[in-house]
Jmol script that loads the backbone (N, CA, C; Angstrom):
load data "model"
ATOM      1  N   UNK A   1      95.128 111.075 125.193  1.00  0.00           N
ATOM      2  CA  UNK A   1      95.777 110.613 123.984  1.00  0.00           C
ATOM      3  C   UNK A   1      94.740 110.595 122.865  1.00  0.00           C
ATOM      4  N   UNK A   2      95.111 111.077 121.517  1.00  0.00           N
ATOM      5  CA  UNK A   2      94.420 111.203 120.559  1.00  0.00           C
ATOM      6  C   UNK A   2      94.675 110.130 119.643  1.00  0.00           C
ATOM      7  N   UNK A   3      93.972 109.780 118.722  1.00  0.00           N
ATOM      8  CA  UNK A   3      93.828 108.573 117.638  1.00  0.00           C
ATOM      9  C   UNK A   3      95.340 108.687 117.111  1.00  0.00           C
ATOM     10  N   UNK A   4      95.790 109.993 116.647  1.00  0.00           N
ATOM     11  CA  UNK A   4      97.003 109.748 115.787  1.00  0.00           C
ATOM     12  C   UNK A   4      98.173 109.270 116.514  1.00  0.00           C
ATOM     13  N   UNK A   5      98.178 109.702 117.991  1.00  0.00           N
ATOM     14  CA  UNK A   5      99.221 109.386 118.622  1.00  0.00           C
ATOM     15  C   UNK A   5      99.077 107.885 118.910  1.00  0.00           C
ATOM     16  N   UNK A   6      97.720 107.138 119.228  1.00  0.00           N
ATOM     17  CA  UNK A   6      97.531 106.339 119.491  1.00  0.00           C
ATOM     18  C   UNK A   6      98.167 104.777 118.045  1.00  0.00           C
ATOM     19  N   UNK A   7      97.625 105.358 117.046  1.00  0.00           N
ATOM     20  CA  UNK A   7      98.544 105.161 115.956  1.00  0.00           C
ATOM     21  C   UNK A   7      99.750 105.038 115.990  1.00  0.00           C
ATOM     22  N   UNK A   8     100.268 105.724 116.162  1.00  0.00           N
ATOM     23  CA  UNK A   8     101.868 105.455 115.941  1.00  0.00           C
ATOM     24  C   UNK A   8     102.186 105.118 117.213  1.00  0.00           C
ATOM     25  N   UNK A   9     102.144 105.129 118.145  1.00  0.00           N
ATOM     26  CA  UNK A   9     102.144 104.075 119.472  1.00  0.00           C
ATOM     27  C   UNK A   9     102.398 102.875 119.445  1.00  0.00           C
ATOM     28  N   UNK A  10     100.621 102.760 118.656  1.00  0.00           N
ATOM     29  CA  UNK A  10     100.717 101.411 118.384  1.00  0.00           C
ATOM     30  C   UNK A  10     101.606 100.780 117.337  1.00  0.00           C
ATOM     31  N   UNK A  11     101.854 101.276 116.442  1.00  0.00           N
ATOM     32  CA  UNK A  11     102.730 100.823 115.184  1.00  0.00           C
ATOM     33  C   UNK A  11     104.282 100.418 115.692  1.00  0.00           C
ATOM     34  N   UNK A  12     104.420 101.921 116.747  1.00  0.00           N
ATOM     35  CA  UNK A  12     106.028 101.521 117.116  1.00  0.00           C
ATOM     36  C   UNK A  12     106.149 100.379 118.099  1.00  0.00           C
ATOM     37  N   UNK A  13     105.231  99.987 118.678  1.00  0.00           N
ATOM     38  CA  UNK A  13     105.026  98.549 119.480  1.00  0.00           C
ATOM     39  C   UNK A  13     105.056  97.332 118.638  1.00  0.00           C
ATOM     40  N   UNK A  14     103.989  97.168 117.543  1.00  0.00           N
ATOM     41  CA  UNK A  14     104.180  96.237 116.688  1.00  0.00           C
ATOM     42  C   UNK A  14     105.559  96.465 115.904  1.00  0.00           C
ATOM     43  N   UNK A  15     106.365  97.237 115.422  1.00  0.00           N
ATOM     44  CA  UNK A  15     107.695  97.037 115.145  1.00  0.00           C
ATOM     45  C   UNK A  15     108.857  96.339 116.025  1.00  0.00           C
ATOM     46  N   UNK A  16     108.394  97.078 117.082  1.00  0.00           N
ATOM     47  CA  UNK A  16     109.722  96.493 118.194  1.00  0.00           C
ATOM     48  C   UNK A  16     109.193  95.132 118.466  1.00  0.00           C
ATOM     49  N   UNK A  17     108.104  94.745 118.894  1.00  0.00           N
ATOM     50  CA  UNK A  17     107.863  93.356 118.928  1.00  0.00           C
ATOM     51  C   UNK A  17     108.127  92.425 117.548  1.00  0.00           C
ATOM     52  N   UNK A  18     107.939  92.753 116.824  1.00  0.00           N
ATOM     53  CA  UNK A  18     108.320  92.394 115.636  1.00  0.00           C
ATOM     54  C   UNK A  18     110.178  91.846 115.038  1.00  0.00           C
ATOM     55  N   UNK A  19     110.365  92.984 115.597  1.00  0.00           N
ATOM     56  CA  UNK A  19     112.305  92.624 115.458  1.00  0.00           C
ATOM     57  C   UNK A  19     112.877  91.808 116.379  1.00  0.00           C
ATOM     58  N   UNK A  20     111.860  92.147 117.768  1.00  0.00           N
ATOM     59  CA  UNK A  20     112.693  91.011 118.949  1.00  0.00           C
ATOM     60  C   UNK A  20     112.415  89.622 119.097  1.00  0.00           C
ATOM     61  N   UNK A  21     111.041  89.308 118.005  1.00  0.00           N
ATOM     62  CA  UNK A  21     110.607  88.344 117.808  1.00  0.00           C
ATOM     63  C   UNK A  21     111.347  87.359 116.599  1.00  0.00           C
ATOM     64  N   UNK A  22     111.923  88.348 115.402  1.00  0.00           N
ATOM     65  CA  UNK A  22     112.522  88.031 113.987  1.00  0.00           C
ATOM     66  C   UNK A  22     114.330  87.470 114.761  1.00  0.00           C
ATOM     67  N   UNK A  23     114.407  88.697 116.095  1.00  0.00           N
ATOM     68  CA  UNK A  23     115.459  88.229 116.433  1.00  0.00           C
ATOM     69  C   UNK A  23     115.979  86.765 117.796  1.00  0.00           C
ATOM     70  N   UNK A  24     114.527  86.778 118.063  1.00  0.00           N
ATOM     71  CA  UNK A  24     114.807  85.355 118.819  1.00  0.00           C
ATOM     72  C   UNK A  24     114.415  84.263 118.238  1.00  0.00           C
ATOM     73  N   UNK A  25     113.541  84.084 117.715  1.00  0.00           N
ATOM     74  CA  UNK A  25     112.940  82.929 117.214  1.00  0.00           C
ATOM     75  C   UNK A  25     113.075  82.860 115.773  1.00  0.00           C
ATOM     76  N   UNK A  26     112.648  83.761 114.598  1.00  0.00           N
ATOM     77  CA  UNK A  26     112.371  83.373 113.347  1.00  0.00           C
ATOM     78  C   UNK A  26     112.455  84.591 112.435  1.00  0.00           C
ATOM     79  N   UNK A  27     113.390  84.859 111.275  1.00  0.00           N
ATOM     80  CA  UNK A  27     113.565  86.007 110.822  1.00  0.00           C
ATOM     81  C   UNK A  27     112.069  86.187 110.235  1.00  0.00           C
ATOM     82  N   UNK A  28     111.092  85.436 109.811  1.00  0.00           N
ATOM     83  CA  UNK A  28     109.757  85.577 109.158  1.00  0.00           C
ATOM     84  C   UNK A  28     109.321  86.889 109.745  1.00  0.00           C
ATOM     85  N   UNK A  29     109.754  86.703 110.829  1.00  0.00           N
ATOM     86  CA  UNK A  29     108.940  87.915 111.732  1.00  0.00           C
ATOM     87  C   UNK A  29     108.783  89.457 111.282  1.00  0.00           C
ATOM     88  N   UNK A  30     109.713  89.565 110.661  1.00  0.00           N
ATOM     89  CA  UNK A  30     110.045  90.598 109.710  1.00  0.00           C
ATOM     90  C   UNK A  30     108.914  90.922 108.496  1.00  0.00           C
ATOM     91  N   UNK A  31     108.364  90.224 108.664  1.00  0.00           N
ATOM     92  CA  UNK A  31     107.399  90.382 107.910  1.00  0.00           C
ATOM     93  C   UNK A  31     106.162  91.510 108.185  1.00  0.00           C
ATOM     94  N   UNK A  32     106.081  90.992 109.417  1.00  0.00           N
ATOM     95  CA  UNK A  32     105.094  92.131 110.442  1.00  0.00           C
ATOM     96  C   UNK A  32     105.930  93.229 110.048  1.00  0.00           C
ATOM     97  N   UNK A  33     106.934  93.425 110.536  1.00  0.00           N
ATOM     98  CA  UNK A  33     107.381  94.600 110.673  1.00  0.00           C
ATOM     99  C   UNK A  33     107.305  95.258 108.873  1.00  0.00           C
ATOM    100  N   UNK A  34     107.178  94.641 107.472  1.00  0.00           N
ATOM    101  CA  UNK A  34     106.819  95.241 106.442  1.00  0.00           C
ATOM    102  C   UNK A  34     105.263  95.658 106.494  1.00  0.00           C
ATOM    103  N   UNK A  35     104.685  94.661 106.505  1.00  0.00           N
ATOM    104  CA  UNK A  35     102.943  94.891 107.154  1.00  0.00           C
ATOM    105  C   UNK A  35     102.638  96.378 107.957  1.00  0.00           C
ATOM    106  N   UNK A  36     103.396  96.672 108.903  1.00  0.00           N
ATOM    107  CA  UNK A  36     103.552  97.891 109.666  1.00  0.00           C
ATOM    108  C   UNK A  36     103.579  99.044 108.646  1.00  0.00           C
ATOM    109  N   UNK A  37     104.932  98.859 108.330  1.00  0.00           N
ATOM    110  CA  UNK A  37     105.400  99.884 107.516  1.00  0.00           C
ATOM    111  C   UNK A  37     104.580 100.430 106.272  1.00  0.00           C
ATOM    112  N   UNK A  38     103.994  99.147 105.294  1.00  0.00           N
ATOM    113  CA  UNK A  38     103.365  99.191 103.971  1.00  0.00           C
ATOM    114  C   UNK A  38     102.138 100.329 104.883  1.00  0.00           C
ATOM    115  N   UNK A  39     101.726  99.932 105.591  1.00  0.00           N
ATOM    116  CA  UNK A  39     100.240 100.093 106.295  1.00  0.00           C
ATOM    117  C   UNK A  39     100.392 101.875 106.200  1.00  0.00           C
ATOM    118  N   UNK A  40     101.231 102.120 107.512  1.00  0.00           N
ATOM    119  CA  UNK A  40     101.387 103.484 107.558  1.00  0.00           C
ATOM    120  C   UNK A  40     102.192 104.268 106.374  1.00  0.00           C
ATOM    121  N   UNK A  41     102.618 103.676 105.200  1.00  0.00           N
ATOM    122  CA  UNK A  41     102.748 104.504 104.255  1.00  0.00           C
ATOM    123  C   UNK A  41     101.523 104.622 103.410  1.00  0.00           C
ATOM    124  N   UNK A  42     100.570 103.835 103.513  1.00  0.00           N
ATOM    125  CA  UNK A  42      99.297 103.724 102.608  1.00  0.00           C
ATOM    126  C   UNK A  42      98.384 104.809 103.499  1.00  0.00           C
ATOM    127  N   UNK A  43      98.529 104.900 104.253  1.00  0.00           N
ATOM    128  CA  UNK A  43      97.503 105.549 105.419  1.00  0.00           C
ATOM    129  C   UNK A  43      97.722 106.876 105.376  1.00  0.00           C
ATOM    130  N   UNK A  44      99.150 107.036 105.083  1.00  0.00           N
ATOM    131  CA  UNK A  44      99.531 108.748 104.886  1.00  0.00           C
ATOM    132  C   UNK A  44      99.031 109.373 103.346  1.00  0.00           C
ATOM    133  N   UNK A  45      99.511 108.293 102.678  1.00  0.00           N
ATOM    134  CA  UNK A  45      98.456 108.893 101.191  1.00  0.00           C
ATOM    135  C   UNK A  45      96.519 109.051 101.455  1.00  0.00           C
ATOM    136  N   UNK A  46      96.339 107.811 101.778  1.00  0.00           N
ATOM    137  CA  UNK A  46      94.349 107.562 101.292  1.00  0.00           C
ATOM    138  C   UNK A  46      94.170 107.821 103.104  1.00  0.00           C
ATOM    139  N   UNK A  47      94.577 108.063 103.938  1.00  0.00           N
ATOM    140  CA  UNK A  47      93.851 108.309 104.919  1.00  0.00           C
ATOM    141  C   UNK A  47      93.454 107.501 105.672  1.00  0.00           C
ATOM    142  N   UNK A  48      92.871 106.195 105.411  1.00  0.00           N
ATOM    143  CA  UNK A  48      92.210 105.076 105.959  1.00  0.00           C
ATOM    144  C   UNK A  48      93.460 104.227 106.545  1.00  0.00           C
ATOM    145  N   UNK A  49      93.215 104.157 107.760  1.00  0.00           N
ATOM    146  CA  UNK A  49      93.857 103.134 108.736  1.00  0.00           C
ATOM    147  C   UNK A  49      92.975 102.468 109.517  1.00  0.00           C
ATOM    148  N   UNK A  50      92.786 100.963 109.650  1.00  0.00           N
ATOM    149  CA  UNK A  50      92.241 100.147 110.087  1.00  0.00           C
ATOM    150  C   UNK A  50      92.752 100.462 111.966  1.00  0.00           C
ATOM    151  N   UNK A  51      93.389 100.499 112.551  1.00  0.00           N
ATOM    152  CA  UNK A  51      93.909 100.722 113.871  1.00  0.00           C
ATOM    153  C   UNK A  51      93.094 102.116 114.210  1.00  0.00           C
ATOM    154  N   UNK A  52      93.288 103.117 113.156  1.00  0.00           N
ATOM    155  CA  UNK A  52      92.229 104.331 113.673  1.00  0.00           C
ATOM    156  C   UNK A  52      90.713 104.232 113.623  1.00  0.00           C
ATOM    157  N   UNK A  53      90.672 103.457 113.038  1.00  0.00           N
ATOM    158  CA  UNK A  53      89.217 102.981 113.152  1.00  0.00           C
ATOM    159  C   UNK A  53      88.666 102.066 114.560  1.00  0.00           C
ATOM    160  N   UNK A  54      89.342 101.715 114.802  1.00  0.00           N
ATOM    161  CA  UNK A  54      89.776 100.629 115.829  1.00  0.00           C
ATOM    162  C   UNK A  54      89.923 101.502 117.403  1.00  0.00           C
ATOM    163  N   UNK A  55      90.637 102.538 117.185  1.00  0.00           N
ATOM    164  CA  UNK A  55      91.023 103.458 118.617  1.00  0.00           C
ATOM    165  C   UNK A  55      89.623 104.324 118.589  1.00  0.00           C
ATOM    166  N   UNK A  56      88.983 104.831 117.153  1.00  0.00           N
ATOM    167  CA  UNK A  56      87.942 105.612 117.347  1.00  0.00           C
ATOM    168  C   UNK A  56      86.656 105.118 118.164  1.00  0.00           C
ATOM    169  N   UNK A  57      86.538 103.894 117.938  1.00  0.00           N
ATOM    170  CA  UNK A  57      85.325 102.696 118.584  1.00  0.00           C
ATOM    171  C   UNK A  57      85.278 102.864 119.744  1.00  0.00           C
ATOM    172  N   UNK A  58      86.575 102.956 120.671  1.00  0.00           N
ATOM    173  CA  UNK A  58      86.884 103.023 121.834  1.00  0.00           C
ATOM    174  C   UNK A  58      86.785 104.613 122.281  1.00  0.00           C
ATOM    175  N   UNK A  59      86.462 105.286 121.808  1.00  0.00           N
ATOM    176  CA  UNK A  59      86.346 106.595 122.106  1.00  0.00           C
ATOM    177  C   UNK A  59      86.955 107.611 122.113  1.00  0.00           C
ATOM    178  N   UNK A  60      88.301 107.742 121.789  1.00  0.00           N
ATOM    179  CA  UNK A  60      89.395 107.924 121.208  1.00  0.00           C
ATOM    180  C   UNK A  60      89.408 109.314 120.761  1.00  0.00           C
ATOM    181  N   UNK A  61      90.421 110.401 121.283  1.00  0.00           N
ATOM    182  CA  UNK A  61      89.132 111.465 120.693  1.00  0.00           C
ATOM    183  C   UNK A  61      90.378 111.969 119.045  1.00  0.00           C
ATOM    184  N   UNK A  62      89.572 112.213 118.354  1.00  0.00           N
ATOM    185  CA  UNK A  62      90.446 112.914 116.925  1.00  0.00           C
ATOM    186  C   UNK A  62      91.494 113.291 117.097  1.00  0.00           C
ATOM    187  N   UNK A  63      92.011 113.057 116.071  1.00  0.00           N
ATOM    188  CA  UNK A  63      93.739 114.136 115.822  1.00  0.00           C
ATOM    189  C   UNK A  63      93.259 114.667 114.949  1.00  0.00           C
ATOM    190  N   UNK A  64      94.245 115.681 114.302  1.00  0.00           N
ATOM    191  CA  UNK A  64      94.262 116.037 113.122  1.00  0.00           C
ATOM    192  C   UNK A  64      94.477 115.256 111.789  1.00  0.00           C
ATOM    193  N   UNK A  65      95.285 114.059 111.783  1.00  0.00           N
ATOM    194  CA  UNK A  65      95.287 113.160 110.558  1.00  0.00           C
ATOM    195  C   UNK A  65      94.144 112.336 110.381  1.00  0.00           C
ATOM    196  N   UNK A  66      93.822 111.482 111.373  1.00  0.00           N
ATOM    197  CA  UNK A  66      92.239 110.851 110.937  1.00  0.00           C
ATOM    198  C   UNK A  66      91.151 111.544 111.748  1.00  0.00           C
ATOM    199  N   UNK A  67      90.660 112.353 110.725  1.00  0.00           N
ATOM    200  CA  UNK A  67      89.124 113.057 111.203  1.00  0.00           C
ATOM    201  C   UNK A  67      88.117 112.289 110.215  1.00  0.00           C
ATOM    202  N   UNK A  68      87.223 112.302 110.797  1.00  0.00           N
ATOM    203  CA  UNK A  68      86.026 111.890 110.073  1.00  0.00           C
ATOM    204  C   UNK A  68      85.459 112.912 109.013  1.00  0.00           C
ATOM    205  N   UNK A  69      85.057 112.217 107.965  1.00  0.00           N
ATOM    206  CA  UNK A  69      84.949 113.260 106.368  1.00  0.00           C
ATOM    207  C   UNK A  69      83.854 114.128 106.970  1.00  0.00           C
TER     208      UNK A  69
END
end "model"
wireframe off; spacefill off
backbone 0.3
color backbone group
């Protein structure tokens, strides 16, 4: 598994946890799930995602969306 996939992996995990959480306990939760979203629309413009930085540490090997400059 590569960083980008690992990315959106992870993102679609924090969403679904996010809704089943907004939907048992507290709509706030929903909030994460904007946090998610804002994140990976900012990440597709400037590139920088904190989570790919995060999977790269771990050894993670490149995708094509986050390569190092």
């Amino acid at each position: 598994m590569n960083i980008d996939r690992a990315v959106l992996a992870f993102a679609g995990t924090m969403i679904l946890v996010s809704l089943a959480l907004a939907q048992l306990f507290s709509p706030y939760w929903l909030l994460l799930t904007a946090f998610v979203g804002l994140n990976l629309l900012q990440a597709a413009f400037t590139g920088f995602c904190p989570a790919a930085i995060i999977f790269g540490k771990f050894g993670m090997g490149e995708g094509c969306a986050f390569r190092k400059a």
